[in-house]
DSSP file (Angstrom, degrees, kcal/mol; ACC not computed):
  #  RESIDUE AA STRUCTURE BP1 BP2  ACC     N-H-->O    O-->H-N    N-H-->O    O-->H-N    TCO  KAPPA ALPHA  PHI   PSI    X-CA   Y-CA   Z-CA
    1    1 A X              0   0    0      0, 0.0     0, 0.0     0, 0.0     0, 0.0   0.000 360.0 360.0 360.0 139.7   37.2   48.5   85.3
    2    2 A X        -     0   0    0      1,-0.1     2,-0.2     0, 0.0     0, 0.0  -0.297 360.0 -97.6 -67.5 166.0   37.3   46.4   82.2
    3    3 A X        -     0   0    0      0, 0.0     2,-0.8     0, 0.0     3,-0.1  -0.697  26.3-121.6 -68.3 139.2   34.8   45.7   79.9
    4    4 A X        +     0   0    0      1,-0.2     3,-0.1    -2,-0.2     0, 0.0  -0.811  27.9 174.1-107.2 137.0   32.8   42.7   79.8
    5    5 A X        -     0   0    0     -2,-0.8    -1,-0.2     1,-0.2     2,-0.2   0.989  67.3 -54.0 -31.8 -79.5   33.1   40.7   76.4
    6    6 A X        -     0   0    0     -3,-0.1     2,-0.6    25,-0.1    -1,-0.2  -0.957  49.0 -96.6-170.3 174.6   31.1   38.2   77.6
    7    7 A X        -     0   0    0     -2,-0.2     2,-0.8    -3,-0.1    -3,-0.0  -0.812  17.6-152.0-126.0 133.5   30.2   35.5   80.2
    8    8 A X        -     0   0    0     -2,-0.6     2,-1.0     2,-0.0    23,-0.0  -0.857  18.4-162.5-102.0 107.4   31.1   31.5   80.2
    9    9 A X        -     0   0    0     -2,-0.8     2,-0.4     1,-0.0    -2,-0.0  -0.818   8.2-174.1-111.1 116.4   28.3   29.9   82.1
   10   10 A X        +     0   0    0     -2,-1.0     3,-0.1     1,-0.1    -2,-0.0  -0.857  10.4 175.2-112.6 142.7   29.3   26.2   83.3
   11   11 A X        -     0   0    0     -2,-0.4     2,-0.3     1,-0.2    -1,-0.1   0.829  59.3 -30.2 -94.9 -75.1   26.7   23.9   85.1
   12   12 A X        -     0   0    0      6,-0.1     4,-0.2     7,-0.0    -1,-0.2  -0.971  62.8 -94.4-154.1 132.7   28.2   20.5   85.6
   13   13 A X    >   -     0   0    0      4,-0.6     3,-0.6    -2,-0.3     6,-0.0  -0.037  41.8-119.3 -47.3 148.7   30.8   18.1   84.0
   14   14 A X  T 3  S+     0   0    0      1,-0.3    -1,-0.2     2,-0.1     0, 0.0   0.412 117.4  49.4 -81.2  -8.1   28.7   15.5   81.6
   15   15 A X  T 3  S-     0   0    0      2,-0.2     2,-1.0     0, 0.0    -1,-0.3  -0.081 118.4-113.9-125.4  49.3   30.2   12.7   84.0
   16   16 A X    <   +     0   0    0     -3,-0.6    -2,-0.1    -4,-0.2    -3,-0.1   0.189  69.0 136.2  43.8  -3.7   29.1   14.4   87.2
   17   17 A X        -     0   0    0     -2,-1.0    -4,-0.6     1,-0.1    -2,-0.2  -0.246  61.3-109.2 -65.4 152.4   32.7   15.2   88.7
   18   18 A X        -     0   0    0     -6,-0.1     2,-0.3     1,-0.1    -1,-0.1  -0.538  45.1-100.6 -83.2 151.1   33.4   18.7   90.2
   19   19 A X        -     0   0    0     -2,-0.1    -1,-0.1     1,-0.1     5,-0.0  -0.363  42.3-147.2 -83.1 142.8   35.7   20.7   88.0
   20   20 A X     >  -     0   0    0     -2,-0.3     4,-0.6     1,-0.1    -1,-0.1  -0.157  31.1 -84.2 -78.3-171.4   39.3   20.8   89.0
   21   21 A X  H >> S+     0   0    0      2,-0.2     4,-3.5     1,-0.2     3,-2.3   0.963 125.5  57.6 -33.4 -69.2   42.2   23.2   88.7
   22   22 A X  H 3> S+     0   0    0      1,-0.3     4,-2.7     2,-0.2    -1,-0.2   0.904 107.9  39.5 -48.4 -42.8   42.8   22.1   85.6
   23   23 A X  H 3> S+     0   0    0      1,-0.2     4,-0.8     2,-0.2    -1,-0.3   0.695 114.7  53.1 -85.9   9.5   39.6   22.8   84.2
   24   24 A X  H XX S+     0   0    0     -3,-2.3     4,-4.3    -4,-0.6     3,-1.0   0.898 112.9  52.5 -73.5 -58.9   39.4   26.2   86.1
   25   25 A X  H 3X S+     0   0    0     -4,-3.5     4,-1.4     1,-0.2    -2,-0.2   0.738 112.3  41.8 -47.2 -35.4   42.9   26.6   84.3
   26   26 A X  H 3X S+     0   0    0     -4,-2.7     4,-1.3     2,-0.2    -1,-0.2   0.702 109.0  52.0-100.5  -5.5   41.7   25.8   80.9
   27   27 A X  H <X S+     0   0    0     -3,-1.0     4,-1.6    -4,-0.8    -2,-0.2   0.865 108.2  57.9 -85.9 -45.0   38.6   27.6   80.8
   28   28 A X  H  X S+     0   0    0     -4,-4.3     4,-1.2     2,-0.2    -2,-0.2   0.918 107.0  50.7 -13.9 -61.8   40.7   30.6   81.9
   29   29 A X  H >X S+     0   0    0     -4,-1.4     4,-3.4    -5,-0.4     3,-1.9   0.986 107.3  46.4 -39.9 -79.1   42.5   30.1   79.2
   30   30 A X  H 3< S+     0   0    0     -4,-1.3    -2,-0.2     1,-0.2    -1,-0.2   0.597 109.1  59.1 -21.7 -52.2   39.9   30.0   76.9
   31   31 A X  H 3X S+     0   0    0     -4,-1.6     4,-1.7     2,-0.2    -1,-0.2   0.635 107.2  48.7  -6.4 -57.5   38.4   33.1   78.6
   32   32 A X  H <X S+     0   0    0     -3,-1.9     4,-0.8    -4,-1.2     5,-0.2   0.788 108.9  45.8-105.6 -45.4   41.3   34.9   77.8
   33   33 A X  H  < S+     0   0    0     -4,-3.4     4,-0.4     2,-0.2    -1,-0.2   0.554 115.3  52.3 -76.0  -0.3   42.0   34.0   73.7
   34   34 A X  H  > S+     0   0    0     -5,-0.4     4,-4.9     2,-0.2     5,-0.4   0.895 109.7  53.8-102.4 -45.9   38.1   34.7   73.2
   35   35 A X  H  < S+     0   0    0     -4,-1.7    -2,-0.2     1,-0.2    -3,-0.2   0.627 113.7  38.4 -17.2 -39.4   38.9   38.3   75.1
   36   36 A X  T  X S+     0   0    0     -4,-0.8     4,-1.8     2,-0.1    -1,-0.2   0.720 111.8  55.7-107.6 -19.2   41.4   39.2   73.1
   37   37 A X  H  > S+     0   0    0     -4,-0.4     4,-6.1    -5,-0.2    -2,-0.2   0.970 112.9  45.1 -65.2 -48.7   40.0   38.0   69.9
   38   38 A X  H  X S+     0   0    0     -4,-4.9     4,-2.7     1,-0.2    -1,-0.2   0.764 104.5  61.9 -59.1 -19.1   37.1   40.0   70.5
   39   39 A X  H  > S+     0   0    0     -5,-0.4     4,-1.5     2,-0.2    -2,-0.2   0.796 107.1  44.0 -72.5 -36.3   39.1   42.6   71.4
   40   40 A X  H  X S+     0   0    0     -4,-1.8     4,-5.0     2,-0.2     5,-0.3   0.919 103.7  64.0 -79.3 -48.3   40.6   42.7   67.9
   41   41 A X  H  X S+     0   0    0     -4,-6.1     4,-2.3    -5,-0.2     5,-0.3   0.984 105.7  47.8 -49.8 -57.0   37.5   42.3   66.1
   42   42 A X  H  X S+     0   0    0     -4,-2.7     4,-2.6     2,-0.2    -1,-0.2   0.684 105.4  51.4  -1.8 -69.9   36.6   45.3   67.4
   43   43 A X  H  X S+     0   0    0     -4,-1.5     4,-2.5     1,-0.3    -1,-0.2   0.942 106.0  60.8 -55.3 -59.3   39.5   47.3   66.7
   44   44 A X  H  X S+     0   0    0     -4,-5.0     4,-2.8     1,-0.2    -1,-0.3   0.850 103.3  49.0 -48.6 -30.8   39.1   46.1   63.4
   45   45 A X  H  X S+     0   0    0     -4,-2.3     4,-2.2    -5,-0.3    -1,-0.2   0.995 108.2  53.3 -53.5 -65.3   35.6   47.8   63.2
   46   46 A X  H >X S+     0   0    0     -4,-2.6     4,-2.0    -5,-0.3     3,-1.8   0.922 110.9  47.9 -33.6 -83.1   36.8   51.1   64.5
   47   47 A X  H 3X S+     0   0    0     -4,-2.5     4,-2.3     1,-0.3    -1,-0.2   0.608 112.2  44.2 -68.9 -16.6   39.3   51.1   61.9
   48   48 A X  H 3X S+     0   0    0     -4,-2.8     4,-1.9    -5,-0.2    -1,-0.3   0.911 114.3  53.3 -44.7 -51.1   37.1   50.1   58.9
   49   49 A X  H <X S+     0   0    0     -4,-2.2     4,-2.4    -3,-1.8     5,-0.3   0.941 109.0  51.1 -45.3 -65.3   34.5   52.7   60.3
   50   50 A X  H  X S+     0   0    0     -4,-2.0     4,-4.6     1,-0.3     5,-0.3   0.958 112.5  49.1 -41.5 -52.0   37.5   55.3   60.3
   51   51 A X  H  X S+     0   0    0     -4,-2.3     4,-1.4    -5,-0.2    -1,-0.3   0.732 101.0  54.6 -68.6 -26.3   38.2   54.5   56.9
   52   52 A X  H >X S+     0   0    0     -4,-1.9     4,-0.9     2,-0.2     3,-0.7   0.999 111.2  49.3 -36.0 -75.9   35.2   54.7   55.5
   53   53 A X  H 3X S+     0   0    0     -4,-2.4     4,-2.3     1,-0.3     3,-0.4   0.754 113.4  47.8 -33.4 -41.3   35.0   58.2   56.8
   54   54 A X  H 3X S+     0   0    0     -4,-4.6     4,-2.9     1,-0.3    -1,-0.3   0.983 105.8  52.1 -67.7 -39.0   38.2   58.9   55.6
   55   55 A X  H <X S+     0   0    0     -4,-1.4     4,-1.6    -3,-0.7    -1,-0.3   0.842 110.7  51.7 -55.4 -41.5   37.6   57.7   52.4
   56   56 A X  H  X S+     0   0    0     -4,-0.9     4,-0.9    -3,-0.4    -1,-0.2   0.861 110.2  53.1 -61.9 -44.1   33.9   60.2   52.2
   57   57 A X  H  X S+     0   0    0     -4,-2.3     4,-0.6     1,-0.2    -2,-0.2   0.896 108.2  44.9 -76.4 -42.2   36.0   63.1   53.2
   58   58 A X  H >X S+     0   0    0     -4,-2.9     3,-2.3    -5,-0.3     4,-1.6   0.990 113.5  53.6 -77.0 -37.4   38.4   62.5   50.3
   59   59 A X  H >X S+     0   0    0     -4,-1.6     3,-4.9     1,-0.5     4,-0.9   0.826 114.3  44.9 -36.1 -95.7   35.2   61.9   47.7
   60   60 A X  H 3< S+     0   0    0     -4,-0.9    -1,-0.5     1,-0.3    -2,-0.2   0.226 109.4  44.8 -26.4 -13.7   34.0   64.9   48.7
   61   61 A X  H << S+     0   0    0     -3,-2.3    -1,-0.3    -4,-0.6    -2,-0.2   0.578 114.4  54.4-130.6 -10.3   36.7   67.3   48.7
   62   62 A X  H << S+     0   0    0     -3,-4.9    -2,-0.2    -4,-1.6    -3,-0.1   0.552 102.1  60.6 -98.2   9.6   37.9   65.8   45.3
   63   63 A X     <        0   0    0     -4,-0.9    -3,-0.1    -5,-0.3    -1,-0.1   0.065 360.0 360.0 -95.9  24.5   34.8   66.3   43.8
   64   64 A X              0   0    0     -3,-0.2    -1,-0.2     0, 0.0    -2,-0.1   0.102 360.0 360.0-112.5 360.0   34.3   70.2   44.2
């Protein structure tokens, strides 16, 4: 099961219409580029994280 980013909570259109397809379609959309965006930040975290580390390991081991 995936992980959840996060959640898009819609109440009601500012001119009182029920939302269509479309706007099912575009908040989908939407949904989907914030999903992967987050998805990247992430990654990016990890691999800063990593690099730090790596980067302590080399300190250390050219400082004996």
């Amino acid at each position: 099961m995936p992980d959840t980013a996060g959640v898009i909570y819609l109440t009601e259109k500012a001119d009182g219409r029920v939302f269509t397809t479309i706007d099912e379609t575009i908040v989908r959309t939407l949904a989907s580029a914030c999903a992967v965006a987050i998805s990247k930040v992430r990654q990016i975290e990890q691999l800063e994280a990593r690099n730090r580390e790596l980067e302590q390991r080399m300190a250390e081991r050219t400082s004996k």
